[in-house]
Residue, then its C-alpha position, 0 to 999 in steps of 0.5 A: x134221405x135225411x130221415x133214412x140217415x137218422x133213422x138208420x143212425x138212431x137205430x143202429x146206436x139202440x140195437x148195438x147195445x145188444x150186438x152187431x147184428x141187432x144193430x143192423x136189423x133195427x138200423x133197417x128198421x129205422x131207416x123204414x121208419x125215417x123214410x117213412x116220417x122224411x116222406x111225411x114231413x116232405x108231403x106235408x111241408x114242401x109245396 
């Protein structure tokens, strides 16, 4: 959940440089990403 939010957060503030829907795709995009990297860490840390 905390990777999603701040993948989603990074990737909104890089895609709105070029506009409103740039900001929402690479948002998704880096929500993936953040899921992604929040799983990881997850498998990797958590017991």
């Amino acid at each position: 959940m905390v990777g999603a939010t701040i993948g989603g957060g990074i990737g909104w503030w890089l895609g709105a440089q070029l506009g409103i829907m740039t900001a929402f795709i690479v948002s998704m995009v880096g929500t993936g990403v953040g899921i992604y990297w929040g799983r990881r860490v997850a498998r990797e840390y958590l017991p």
